[in-house]
DRENDO-1510 file (C-alpha; in Angstrom, 1 decimal, always signed):
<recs>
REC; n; res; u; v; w
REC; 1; UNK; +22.2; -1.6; -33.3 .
REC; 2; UNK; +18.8; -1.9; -34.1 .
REC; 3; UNK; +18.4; -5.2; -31.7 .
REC; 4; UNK; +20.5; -3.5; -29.1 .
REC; 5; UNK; +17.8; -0.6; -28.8 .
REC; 6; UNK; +15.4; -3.3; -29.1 .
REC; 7; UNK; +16.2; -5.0; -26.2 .
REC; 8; UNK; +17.5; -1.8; -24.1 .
REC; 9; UNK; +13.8; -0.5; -24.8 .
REC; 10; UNK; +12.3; -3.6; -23.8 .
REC; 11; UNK; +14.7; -3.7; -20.6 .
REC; 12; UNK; +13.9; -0.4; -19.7 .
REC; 13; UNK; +10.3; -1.0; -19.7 .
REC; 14; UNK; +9.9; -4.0; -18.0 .
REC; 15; UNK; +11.6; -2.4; -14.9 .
REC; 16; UNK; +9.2; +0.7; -15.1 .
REC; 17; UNK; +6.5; -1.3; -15.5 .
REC; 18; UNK; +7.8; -4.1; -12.1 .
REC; 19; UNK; +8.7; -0.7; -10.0 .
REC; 20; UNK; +5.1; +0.5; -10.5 .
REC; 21; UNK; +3.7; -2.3; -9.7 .
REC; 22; UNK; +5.8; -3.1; -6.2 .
REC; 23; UNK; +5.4; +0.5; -5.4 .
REC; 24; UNK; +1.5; +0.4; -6.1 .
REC; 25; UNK; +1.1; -3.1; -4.5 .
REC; 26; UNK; +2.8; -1.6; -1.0 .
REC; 27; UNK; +0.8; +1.6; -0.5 .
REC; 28; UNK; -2.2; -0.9; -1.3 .
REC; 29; UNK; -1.3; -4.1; +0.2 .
REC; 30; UNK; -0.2; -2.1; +3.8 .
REC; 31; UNK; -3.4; +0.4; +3.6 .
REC; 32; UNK; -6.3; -2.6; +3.0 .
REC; 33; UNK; -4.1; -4.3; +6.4 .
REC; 34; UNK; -4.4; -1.7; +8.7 .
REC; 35; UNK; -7.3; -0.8; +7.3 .
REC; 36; UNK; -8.7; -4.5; +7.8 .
REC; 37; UNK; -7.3; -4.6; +11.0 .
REC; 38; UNK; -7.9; -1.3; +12.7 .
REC; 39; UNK; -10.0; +1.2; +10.5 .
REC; 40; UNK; -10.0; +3.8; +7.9 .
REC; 41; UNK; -10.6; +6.4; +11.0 .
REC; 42; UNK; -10.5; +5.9; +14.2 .
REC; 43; UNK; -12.5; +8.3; +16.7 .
REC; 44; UNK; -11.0; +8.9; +20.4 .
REC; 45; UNK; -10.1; +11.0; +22.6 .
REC; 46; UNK; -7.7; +13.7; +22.1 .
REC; 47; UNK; -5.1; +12.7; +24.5 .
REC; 48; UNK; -4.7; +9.0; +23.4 .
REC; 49; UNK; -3.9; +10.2; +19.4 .
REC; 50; UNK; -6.2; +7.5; +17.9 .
REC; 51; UNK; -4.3; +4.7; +19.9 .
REC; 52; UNK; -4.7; +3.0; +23.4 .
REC; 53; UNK; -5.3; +5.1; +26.3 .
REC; 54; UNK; -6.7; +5.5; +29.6 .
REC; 55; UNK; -8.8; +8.2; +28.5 .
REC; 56; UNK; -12.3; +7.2; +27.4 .
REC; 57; UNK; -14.9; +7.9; +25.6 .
REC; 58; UNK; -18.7; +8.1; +26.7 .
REC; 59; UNK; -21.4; +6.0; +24.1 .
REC; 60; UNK; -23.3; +8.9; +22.5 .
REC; 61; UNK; -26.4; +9.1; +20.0 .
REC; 62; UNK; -24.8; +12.0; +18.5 .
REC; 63; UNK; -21.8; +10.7; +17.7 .
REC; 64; UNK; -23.5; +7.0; +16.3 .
REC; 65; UNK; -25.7; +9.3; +14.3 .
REC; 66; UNK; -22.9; +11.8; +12.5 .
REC; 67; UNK; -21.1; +8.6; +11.9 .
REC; 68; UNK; -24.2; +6.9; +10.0 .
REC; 69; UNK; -24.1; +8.2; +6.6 .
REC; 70; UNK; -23.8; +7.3; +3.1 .
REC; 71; UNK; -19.8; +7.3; +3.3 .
REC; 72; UNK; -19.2; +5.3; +6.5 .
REC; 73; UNK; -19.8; +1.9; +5.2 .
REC; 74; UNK; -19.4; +0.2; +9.0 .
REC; 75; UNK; -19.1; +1.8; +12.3 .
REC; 76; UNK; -18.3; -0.1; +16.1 .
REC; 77; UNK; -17.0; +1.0; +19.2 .
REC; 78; UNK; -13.7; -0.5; +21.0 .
REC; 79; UNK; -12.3; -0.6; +24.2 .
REC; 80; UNK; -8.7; -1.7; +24.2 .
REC; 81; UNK; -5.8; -2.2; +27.2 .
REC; 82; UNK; -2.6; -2.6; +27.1 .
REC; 83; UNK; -0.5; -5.7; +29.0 .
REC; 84; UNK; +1.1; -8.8; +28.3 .
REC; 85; UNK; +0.9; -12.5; +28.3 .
REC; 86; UNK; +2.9; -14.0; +30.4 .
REC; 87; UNK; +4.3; -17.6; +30.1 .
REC; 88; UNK; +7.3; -19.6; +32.3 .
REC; 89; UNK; +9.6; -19.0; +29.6 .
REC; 90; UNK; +8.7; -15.9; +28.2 .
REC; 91; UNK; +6.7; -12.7; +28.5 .
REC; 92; UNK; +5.2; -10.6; +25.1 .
REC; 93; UNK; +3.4; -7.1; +25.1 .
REC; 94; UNK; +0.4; -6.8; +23.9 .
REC; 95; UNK; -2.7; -4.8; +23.2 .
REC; 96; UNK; -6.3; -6.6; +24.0 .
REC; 97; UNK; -8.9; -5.3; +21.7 .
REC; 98; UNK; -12.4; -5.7; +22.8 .
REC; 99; UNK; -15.2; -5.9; +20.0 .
REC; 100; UNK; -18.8; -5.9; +20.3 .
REC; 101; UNK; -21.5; -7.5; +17.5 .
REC; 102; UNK; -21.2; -4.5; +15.7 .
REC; 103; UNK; -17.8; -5.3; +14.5 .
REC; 104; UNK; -16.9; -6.3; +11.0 .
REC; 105; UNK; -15.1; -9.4; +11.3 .
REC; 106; UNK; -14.4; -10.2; +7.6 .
REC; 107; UNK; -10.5; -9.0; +7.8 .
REC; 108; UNK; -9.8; -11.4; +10.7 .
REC; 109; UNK; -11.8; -14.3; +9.2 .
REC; 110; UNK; -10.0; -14.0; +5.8 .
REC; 111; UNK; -6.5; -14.1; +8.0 .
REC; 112; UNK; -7.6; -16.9; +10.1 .
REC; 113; UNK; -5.2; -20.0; +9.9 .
REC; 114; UNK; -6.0; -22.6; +12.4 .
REC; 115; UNK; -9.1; -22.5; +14.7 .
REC; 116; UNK; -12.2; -19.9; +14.5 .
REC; 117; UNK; -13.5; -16.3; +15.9 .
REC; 118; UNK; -13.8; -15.8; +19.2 .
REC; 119; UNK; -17.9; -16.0; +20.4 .
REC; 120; UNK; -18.6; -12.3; +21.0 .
REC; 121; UNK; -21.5; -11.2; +22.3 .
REC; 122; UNK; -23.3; -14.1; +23.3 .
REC; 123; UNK; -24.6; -15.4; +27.0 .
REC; 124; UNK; -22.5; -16.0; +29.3 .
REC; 125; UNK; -19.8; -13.9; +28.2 .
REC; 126; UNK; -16.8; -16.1; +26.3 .
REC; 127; UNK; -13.2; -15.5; +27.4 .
REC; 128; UNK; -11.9; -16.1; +23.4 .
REC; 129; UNK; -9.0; -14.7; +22.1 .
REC; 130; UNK; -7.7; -14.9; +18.7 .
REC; 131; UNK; -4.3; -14.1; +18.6 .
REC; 132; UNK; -1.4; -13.9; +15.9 .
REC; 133; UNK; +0.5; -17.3; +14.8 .
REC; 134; UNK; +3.9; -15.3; +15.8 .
REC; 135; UNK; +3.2; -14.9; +19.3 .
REC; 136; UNK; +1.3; -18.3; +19.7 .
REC; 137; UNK; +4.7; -19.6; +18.8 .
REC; 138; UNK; +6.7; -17.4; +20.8 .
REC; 139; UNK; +4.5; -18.2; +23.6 .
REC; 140; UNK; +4.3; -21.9; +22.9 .
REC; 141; UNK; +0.6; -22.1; +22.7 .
REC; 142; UNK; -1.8; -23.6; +20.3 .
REC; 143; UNK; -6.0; -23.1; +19.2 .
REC; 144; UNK; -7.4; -24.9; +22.7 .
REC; 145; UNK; -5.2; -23.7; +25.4 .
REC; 146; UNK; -5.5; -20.8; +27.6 .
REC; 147; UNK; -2.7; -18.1; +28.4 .
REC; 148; UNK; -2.6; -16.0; +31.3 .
REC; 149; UNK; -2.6; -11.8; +31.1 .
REC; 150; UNK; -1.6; -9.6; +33.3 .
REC; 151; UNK; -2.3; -5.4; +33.5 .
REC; 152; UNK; -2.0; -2.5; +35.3 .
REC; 153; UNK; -5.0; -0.6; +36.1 .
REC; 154; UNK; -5.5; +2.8; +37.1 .
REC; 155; UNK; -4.1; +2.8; +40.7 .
REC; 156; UNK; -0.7; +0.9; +39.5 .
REC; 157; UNK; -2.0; -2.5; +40.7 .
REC; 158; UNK; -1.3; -5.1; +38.6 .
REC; 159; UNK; -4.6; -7.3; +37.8 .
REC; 160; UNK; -4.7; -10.9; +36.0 .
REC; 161; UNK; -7.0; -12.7; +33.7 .
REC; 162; UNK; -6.9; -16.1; +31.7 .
REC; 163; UNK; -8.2; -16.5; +28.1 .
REC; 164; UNK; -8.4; -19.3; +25.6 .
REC; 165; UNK; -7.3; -19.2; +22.6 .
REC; 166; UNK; -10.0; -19.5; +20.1 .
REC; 167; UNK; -7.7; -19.4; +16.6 .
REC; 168; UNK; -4.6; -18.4; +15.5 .
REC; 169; UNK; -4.2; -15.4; +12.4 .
REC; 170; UNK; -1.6; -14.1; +10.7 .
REC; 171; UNK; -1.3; -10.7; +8.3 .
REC; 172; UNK; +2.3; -10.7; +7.6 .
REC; 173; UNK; +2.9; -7.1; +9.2 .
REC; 174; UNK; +4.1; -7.2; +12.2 .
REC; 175; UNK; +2.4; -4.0; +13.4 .
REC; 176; UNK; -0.6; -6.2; +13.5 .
REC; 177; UNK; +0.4; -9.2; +14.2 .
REC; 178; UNK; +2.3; -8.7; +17.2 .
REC; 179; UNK; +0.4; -6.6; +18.9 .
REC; 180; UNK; -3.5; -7.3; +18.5 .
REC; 181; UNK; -5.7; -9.8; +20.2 .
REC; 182; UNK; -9.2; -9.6; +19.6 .
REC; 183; UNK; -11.9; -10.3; +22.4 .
REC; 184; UNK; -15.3; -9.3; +23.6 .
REC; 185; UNK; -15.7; -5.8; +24.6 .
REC; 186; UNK; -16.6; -6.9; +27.8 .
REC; 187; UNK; -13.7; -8.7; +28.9 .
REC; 188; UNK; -12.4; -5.7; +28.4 .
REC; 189; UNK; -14.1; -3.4; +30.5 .
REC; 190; UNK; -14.1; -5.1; +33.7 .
REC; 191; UNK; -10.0; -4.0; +33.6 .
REC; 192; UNK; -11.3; -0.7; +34.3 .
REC; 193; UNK; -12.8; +1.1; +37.0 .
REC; 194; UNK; -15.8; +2.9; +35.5 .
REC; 195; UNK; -19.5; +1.8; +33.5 .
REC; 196; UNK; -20.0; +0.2; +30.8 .
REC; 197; UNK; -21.0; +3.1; +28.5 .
REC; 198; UNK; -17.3; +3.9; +28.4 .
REC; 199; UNK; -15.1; +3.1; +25.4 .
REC; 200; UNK; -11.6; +3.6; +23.9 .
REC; 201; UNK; -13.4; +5.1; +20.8 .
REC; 202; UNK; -15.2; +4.4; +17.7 .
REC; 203; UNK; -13.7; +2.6; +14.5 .
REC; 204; UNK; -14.9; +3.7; +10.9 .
REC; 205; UNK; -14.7; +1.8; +7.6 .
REC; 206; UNK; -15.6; +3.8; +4.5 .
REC; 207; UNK; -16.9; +3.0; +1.8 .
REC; 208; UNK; -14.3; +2.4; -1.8 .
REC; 209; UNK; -13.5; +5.8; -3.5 .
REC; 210; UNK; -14.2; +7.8; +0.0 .
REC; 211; UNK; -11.3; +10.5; +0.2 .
REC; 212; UNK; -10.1; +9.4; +3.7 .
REC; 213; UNK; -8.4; +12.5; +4.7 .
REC; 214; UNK; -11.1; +14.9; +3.1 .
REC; 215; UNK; -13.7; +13.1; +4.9 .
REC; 216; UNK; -11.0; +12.8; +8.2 .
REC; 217; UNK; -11.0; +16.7; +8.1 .
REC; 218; UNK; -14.6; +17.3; +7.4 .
REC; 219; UNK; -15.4; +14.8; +10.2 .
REC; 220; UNK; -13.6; +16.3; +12.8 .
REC; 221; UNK; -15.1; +20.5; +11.9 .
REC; 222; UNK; -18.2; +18.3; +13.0 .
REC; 223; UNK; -16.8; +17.0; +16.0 .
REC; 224; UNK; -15.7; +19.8; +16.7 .
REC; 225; UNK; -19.3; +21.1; +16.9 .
REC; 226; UNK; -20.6; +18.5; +19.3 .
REC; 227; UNK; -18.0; +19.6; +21.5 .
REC; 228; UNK; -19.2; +23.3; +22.0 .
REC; 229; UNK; -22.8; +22.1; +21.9 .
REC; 230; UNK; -22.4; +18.8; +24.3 .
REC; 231; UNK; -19.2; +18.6; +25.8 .
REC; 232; UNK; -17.9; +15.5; +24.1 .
REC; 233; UNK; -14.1; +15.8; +23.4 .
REC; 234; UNK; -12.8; +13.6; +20.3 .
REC; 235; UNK; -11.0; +14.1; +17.6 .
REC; 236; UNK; -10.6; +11.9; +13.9 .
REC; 237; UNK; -7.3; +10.1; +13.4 .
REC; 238; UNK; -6.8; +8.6; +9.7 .
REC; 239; UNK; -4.4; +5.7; +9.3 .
REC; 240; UNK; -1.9; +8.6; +8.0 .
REC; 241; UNK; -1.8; +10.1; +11.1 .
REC; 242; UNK; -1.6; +7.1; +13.4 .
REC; 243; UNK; +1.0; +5.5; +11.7 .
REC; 244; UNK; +3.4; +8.5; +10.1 .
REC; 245; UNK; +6.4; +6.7; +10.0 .
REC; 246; UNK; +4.5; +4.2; +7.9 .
REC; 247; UNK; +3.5; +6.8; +5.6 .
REC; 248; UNK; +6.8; +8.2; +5.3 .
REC; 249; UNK; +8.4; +5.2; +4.4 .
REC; 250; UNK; +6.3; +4.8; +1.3 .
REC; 251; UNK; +7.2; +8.3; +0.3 .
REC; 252; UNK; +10.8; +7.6; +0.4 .
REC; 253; UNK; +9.7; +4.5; -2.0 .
REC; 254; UNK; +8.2; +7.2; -4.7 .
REC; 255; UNK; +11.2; +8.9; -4.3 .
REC; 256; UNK; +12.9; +5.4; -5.3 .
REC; 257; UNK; +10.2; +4.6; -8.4 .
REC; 258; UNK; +10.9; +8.4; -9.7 .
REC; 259; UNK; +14.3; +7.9; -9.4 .
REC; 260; UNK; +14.4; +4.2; -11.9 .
REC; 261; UNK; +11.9; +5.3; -14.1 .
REC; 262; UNK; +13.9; +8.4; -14.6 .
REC; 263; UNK; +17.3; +6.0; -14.8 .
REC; 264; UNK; +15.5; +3.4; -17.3 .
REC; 265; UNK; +14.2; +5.9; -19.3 .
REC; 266; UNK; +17.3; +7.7; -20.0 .
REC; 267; UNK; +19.0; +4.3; -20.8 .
REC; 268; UNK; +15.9; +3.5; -23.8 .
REC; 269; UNK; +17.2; +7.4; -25.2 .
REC; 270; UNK; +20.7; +7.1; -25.4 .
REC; 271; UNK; +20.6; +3.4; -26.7 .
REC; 272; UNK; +17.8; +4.7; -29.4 .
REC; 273; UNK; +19.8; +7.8; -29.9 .
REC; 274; UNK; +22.8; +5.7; -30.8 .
REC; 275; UNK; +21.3; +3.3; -33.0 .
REC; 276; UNK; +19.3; +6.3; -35.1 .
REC; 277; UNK; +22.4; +8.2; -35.8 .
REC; 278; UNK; +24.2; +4.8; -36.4 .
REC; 279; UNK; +21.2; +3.7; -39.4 .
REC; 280; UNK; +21.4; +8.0; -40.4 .
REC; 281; UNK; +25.4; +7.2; -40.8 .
REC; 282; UNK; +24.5; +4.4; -42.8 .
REC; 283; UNK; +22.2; +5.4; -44.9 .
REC; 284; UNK; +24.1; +8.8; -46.2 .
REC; 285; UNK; +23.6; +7.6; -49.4 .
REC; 286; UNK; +20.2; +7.0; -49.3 .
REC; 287; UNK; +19.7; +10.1; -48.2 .
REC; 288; UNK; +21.5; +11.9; -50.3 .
REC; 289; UNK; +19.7; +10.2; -53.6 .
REC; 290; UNK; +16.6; +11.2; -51.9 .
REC; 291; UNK; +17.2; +14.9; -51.9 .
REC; 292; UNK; +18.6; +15.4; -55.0 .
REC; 293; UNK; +15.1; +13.9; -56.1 .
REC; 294; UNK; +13.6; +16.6; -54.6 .
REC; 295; UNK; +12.4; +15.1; -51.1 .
REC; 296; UNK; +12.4; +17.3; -48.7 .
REC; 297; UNK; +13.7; +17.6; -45.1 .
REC; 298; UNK; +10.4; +17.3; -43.4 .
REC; 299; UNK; +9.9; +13.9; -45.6 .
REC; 300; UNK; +13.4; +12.5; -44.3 .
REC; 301; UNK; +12.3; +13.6; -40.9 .
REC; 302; UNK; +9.6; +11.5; -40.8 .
REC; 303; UNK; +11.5; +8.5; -42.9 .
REC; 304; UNK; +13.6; +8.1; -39.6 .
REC; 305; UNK; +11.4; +8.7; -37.2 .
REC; 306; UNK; +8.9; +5.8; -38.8 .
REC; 307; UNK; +12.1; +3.9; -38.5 .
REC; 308; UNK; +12.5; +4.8; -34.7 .
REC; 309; UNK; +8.8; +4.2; -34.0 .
REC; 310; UNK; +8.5; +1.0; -35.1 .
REC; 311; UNK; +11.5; -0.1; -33.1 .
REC; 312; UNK; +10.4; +1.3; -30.1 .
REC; 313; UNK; +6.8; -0.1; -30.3 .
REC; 314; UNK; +9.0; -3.5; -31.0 .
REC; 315; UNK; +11.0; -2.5; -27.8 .
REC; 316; UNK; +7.6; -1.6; -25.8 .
REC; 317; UNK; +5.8; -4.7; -26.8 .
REC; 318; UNK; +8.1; -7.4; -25.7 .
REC; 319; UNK; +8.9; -4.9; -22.3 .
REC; 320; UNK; +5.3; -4.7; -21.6 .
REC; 321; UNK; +4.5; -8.1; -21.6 .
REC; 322; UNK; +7.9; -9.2; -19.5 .
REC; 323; UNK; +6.8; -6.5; -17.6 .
REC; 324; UNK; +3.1; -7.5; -17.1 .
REC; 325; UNK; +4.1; -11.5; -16.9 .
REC; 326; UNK; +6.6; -10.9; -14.0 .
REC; 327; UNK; +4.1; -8.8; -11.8 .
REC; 328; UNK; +1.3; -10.9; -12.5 .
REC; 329; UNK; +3.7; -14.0; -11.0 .
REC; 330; UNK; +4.5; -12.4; -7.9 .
REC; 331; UNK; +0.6; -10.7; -7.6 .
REC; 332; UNK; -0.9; -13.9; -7.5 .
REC; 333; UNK; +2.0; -16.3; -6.3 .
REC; 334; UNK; +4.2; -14.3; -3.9 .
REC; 335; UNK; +7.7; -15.9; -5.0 .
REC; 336; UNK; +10.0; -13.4; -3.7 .
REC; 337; UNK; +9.4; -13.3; -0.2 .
REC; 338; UNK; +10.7; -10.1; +2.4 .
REC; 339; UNK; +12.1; -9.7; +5.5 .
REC; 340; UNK; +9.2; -8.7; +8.0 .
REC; 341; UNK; +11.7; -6.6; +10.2 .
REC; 342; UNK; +12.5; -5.0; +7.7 .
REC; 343; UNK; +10.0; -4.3; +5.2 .
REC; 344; UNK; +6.5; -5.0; +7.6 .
REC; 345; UNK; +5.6; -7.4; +4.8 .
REC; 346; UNK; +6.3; -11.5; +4.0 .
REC; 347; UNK; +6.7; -11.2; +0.7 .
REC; 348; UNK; +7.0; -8.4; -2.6 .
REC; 349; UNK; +3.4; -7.1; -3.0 .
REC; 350; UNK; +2.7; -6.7; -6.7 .
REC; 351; UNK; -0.1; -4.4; -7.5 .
REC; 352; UNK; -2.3; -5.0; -11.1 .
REC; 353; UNK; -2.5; -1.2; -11.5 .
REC; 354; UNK; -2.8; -1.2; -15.4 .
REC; 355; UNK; -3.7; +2.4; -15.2 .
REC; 356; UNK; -0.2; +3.3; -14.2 .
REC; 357; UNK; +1.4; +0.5; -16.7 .
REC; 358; UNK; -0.6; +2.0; -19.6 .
REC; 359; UNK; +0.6; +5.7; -18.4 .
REC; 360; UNK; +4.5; +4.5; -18.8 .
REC; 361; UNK; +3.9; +3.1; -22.1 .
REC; 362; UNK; +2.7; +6.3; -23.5 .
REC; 363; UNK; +5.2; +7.9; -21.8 .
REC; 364; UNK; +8.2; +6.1; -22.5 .
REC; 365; UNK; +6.9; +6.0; -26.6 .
REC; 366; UNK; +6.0; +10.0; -26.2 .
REC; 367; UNK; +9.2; +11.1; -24.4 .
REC; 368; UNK; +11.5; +8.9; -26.8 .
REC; 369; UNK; +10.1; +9.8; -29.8 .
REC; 370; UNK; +10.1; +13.8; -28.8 .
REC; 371; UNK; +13.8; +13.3; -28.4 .
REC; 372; UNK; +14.7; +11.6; -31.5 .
REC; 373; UNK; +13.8; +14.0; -33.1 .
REC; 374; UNK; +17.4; +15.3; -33.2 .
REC; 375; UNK; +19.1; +12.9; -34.7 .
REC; 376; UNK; +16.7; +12.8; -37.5 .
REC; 377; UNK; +16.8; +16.5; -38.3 .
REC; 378; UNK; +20.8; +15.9; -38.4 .
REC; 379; UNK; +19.6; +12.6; -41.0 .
REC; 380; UNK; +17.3; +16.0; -42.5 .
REC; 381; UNK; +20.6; +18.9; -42.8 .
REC; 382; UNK; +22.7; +15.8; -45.1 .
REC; 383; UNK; +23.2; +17.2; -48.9 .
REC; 384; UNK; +23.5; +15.5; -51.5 .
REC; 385; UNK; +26.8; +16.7; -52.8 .
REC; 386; UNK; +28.4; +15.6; -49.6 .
REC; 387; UNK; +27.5; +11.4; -50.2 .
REC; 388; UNK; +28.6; +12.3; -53.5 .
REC; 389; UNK; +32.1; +13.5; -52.8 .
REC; 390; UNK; +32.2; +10.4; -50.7 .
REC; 391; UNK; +31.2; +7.7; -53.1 .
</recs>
């Protein structure tokens, strides 16, 4: 009994300690991608909700200035359209994203896969795209080639352009990847009918340990000032708010994790539970000796919950470092892969978050000992003249 509560303990543990760390490694593995890819906050218009719009925004000093501070580690403006590339064979909606030299291109460099960035900035303007390896396949193109575009501007009249492909990415979430090119801002403003000093919005990046949403709310009381004092109507989205369903998703996942780690746990107690009463059974005659010596209850208390601690810590050592092995397998070597339709991800993120790890261990050792307590104060109420009327 002892080696089933062993093992049970160890079980139990392990799958605590692999549920943290896949429910960790998605909120962090889906936040640094759209983070990466689109910004901590993005600052537009009101009417477009932090995505593409018609609706523009006018270049301002006061906004580039609020927006330089000690928590915005980055700042660039945007200017994005929607349309699609069309092929003989096939047609895929897109979104073109135009960038200026202001823009942090580490993300897309890291996610690069064949070819390079497009040439942004420079004289005379460069028609690169980058686009996603998914719809370069899709649309049967490769790094060298160019693809034709085709939009609608304001009037309804449908306007073409041709880029060429530059290089090829690929994130793994499709949100990303089949939706963003990346360009030079100014390929992207003659699609619309107005000056140059007009963008979609701005895109923040803050810096590590920023509160997003505190700074997302604080941001926008001083946006709202600008307004009443210049006229210039924006508003703060946070990736929470542009992508809610996203969000909510992950939430039903904690829902999940509470759910096993309440499960497992409850599986360590009754196997413990069973095993304690099973050695107290046992060792009636033990026990007995030792209270017509004089021990008291408190000492047999803590004679069996000695017993108990040292196979849970047993239990907890051989669970924690299963536990620990198995995440840091698929952390650094992604062997389980996902379904992308399904899950936005190619493969089981598994996050390194020993804080959490080392926060189940305690717990699982705190909340199992603080329950077997009972059966050791049933060990505690044997007398002695009852294991002698049995022997």
């Amino acid at each position: 009994m002892e080696r089933v509560a062993t093992v049970a303990t160890a079980v139990s543990l392990m799958v605590i300690i692999v549920t943290l760390s896949v429910v960790v490694g998605f909120k962090q593995e889906l936040e640094e991608l759209l983070s990466g890819a689109i910004a901590d906050i993005v600052v537009t218009a009101p009417q477009s909700g932090g995505l593409v719009s018609g609706v523009g925004v006018e270049r301002s000093t006061s906004l580039e200035e609020l927006f330089d501070n000690a928590e915005v580690k980055s700042f660039s403006a945007y200017r994005a359209k929607e349309g699609v590339i069309k092929s003989d064979e096939s047609i895929v909606g897109v979104v073109l994203k135009g960038v200026d030299t202001l823009y942090d291109m580490s993300f897309f460099r890291e996610h690069i896969t064949e070819g390079g960035l497009p040439r942004i900035g420079g004289e005379p303007r460069s028609k690169d795209v980058i686009l996603s390896e998914s719809v370069a396949q899709s649309m049967k193109v490769t790094v060298g080639e160019r693809i034709e575009m085709l939009f609608v501007d304001e009037r309804g009249q449908m306007l073409r352009d041709r880029f060429q492909v530059a290089g090829l990415y690929a994130t793994g979430v499709d949100i990303i990847d089949q939706g963003i090119l990346l360009t030079d801002i100014r390929n992207v403003a003659r699609l619309y009918e107005d000056d140059n000093n007009i963008v979609t919005g701005y895109e923040l990046w803050m810096h590590e340990g920023v509160d997003k949403d505190d700074y997302g709310a604080r941001l926008n009381i001083a946006l709202a000032d600008i307004y009443f004092e210049e006229g210039i109507d924006v508003e703060a989205f946070t990736l929470q708010r542009l992508f809610p369903h996203i969000y909510g998703w992950l939430a039903t996942h904690d829902v999940n994790a509470v759910v096993v780690v309440v499960i497992m746990i409850v599986v360590a107690l009754l196997n413990m539970a069973t095993s304690l009463l099973i050695i107290v059974l046992e060792r009636q005659r033990m026990i007995g000796e030792l209270r017509a010596m004089g021990m008291r209850r408190r000492g047999i208390v803590t004679i069996f919950l000695f017993r108990a601690l040292f196979i849970i810590m047993r239990g907890v050592s051989v669970g924690a470092l299963l536990g620990v092995v198995l995440a840091a397998v698929q952390h650094y070597w992604h062997i389980m892969p996902l379904p992308t339709e399904g899950y936005m991800l190619s493969a089981v993120p598994a996050a390194m978050c020993w804080g959490w790890w080392l926060v189940a261990v305690a717990g699982v050792v705190v909340v199992t000992m603080a329950i077997l307590t009972l059966p050791a104060m049933v060990a505690a109420r044997i007398s002695p003249a009852e294991t002698m009327k049995y022997e």
